[in-house]
Each structure stands twice: as C-alpha cells, then as structure tokens.
N, CA and C atoms as an extended XYZ file, in Angstrom:
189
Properties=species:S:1:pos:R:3:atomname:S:1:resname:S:1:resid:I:1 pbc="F F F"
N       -22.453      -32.658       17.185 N   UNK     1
C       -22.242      -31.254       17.479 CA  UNK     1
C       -21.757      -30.545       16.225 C   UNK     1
N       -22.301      -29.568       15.834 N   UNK     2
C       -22.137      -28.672       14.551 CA  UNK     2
C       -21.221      -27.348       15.663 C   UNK     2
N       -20.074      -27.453       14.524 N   UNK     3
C       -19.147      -26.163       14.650 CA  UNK     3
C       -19.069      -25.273       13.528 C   UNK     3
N       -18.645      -23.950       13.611 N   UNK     4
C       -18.611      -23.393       12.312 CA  UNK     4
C       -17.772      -22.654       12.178 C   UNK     4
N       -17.149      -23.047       11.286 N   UNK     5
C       -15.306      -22.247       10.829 CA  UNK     5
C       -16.002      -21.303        9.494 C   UNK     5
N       -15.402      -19.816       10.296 N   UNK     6
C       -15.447      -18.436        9.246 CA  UNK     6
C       -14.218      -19.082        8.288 C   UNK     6
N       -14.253      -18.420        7.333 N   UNK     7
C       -13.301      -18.368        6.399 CA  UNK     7
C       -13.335      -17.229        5.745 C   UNK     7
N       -12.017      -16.508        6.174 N   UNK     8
C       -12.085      -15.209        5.500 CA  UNK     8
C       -12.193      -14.978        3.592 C   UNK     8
N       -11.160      -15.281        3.438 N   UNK     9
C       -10.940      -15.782        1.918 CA  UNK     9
C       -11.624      -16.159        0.749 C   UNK     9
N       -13.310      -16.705        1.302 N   UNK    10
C       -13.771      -17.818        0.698 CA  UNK    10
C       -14.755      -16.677        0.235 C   UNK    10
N       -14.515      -17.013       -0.920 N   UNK    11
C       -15.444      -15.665       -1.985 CA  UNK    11
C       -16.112      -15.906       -2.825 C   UNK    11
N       -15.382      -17.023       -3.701 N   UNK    12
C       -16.445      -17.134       -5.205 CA  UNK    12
C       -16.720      -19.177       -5.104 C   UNK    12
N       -17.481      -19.322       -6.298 N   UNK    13
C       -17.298      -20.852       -6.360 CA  UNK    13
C       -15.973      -21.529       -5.986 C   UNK    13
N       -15.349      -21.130       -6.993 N   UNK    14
C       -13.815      -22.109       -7.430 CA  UNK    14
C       -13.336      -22.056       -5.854 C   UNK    14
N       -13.445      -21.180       -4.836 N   UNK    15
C       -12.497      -21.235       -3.624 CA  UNK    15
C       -13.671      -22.597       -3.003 C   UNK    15
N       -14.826      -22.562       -2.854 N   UNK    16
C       -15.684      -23.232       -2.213 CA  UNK    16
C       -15.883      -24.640       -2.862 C   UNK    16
N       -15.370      -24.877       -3.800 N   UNK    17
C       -15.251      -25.965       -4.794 CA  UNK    17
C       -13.900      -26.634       -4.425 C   UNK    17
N       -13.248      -25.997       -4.018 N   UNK    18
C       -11.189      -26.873       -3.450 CA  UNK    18
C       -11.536      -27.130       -2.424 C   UNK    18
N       -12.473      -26.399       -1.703 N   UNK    19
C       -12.858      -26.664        0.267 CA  UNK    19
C       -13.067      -28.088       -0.316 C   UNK    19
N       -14.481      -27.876       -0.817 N   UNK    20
C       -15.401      -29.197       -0.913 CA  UNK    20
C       -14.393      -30.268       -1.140 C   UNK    20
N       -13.695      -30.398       -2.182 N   UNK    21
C       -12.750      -31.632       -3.166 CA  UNK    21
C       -11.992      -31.699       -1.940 C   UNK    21
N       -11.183      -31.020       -1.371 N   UNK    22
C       -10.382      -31.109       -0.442 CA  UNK    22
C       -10.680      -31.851        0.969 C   UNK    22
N       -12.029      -31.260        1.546 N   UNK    23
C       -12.617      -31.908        2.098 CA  UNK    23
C       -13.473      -33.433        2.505 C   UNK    23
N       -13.841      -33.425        1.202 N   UNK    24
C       -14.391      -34.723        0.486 CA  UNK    24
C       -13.538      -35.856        0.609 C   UNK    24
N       -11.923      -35.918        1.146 N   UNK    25
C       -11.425      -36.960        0.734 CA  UNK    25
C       -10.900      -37.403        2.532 C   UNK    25
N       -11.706      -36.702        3.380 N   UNK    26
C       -11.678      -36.855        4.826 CA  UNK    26
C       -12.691      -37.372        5.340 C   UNK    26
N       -12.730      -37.873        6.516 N   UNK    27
C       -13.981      -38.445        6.926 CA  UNK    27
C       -15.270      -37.376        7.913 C   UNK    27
N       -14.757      -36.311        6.860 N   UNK    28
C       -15.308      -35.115        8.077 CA  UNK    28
C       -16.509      -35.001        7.221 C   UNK    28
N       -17.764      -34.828        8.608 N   UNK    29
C       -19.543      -34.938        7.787 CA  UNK    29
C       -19.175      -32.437        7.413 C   UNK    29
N       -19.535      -32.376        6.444 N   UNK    30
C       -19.392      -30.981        6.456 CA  UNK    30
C       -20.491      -30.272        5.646 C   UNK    30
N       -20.611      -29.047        5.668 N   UNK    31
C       -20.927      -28.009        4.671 CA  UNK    31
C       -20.557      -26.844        4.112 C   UNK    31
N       -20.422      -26.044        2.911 N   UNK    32
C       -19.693      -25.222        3.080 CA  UNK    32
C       -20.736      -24.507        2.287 C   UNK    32
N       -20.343      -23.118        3.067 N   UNK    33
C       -21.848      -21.959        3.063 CA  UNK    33
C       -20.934      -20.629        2.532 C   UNK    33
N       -20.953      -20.397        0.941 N   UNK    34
C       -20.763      -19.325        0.302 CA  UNK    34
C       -20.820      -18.263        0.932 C   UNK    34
N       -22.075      -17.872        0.677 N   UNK    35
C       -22.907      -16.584        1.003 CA  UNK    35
C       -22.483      -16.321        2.484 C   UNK    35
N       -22.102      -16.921        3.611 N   UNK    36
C       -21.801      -16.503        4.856 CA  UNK    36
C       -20.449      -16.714        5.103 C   UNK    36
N       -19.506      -17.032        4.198 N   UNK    37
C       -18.227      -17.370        4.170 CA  UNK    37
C       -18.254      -18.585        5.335 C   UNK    37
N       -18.256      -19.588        5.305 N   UNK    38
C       -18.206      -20.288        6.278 CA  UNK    38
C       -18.064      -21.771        6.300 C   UNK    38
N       -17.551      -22.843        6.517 N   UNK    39
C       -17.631      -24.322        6.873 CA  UNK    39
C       -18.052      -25.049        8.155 C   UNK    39
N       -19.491      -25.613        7.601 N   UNK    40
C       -20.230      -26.025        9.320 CA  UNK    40
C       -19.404      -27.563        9.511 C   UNK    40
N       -18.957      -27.870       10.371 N   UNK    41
C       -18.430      -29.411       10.334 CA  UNK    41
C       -19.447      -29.845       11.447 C   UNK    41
N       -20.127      -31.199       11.542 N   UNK    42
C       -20.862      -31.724       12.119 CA  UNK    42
C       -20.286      -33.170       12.752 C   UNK    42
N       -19.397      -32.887       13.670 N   UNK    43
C       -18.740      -33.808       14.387 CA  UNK    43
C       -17.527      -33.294       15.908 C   UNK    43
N       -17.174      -34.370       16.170 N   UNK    44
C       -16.375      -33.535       17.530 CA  UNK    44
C       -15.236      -33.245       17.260 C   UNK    44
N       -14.589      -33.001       17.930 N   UNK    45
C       -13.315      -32.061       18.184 CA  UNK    45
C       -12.456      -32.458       17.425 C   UNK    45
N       -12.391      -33.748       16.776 N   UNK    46
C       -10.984      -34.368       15.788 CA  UNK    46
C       -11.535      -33.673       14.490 C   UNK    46
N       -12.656      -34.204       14.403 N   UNK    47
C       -13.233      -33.617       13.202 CA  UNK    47
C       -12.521      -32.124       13.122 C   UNK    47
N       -13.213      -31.208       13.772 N   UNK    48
C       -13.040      -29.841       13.401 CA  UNK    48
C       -11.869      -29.860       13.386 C   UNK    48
N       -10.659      -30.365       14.020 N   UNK    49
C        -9.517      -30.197       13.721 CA  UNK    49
C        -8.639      -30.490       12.327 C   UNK    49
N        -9.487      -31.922       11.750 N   UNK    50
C        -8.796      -31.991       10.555 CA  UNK    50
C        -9.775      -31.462        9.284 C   UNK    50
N       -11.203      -30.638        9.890 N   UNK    51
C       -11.007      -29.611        9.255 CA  UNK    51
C        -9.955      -28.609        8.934 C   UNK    51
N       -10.283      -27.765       10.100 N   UNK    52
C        -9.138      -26.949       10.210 CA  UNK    52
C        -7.745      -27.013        9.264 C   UNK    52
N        -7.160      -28.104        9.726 N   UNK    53
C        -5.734      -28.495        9.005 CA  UNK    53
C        -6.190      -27.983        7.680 C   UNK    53
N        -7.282      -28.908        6.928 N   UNK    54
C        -6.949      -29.103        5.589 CA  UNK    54
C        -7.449      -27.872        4.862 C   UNK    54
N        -8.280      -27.055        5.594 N   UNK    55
C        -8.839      -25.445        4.923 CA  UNK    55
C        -7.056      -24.982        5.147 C   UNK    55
N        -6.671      -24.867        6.527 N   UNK    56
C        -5.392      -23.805        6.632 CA  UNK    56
C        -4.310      -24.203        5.441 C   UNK    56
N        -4.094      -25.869        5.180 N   UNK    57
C        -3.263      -25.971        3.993 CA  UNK    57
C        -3.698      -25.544        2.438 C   UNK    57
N        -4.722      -25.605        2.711 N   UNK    58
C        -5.106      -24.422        1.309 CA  UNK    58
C        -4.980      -23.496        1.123 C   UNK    58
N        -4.419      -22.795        2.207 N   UNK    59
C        -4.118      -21.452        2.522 CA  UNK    59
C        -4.864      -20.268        2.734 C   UNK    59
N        -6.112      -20.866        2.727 N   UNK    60
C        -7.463      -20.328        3.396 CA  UNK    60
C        -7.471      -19.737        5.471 C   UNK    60
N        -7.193      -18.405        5.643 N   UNK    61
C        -7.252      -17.564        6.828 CA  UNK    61
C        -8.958      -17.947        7.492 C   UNK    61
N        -8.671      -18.846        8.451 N   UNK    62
C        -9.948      -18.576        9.654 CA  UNK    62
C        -9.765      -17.568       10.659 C   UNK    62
N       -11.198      -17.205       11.019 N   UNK    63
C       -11.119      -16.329       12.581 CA  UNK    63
C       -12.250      -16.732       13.113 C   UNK    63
C-alpha cells in the first residue's frame, strides 16, 4: 500500500537530499517527489509511521 506524506517545507534539493539520507537508514521502501512536495512510502502503517517520525525530526511540517 502506497501512502503519501505532503511536506510543506520541502523546496529545493538539499531539503529532499536529508529526507532521502535520513530516510535511507530505515527500513522504509520510499520516494521523495520534489516537484509535488511530497514522500510516497510504500508499506503499512509502521512504515508510514516511522516515516513520519523521522521527516517530523527534521523538522519538516506535514499536512
């Protein structure tokens, strides 16, 4: 199941480049989509959650 977390914040490379690194070191399958401000996570509900966590500790605002 593909979910997709807005990210307000997420503007240029360098912000979409800390997602990625940040992300990368979780077992979460993901993508992260510039141009639509956004992170698709492709897994269930733990997943998106420790998405979640690790965008919000970056200090990256979802809605």
């Amino acid at each position: 199941m593909k979910s997709i977390l807005m990210v307000r914040n997420l503007k240029d490379e360098e912000s979409a480049k800390q997602i990625k690194l940040a992300l990368s070191e979780t077992r979460v399958d993901f993508e992260v989509n510039l141009e639509k401000q956004c992170v698709i996570v492709d897994g269930d509900s733990d997943m998106v959650a420790v998405a979640r966590k690790v965008i919000n500790d970056l200090g990256y605002i979802m809605f």
